[in-house]
C-alpha positions in Angstrom: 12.7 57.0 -97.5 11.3 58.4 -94.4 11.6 61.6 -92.3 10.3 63.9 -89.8 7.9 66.5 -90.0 9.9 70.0 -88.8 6.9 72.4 -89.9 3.5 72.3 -91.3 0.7 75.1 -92.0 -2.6 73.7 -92.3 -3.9 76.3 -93.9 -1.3 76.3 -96.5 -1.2 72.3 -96.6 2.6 72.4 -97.0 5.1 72.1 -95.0 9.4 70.8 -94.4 10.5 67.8 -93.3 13.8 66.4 -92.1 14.9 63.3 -94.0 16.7 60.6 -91.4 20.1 62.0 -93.1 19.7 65.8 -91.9 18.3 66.9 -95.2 15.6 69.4 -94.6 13.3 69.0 -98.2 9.9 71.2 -98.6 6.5 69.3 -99.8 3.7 71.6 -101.1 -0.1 70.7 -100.8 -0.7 68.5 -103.4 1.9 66.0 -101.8 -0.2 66.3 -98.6 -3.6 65.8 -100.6 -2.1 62.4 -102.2 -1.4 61.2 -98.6 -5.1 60.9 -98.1 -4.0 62.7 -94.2 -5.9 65.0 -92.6 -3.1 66.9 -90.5 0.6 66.4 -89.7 1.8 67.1 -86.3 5.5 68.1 -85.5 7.7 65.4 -85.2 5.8 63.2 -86.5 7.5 60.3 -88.7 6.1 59.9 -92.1 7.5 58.1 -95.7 8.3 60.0 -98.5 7.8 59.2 -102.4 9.7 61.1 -104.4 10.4 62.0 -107.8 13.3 61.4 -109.6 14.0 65.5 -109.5 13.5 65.1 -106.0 10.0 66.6 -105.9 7.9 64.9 -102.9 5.0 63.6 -104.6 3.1 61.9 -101.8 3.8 61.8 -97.7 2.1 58.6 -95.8 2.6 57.1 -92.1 5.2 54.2 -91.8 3.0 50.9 -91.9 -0.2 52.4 -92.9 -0.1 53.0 -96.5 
């Protein structure tokens, strides 16, 4: 599935996005660590992995990886 990041705290590493649906879902910092990223911007697009409780488990950029 993908989304749109709505905030992210680099210091924290963690951050909400907004799934294409409206669903706003949280991913902490080791989602962000998995994604092998170095920063997230606002509004930018990313995929999501998820668990099946619904815990992000890794973000990446559409086509990259």
């Amino acid at each position: 599935m993908q989304g749109t990041i709505a905030t992210f705290d680099p210091r924290t590493r963690a951050g909400t996005l907004l799934l294409d649906d409206g669903t706003e879902l949280a991913f902490d910092a080791d989602a962000f660590q998995r994604s092998g990223l170095r920063l997230l911007r606002l509004g930018q697009r990313v995929v999501v992995e998820a668990e099946a409780t619904g815990l992000i488990s890794r973000l990446a950029i559409p086509g990259i990886g």
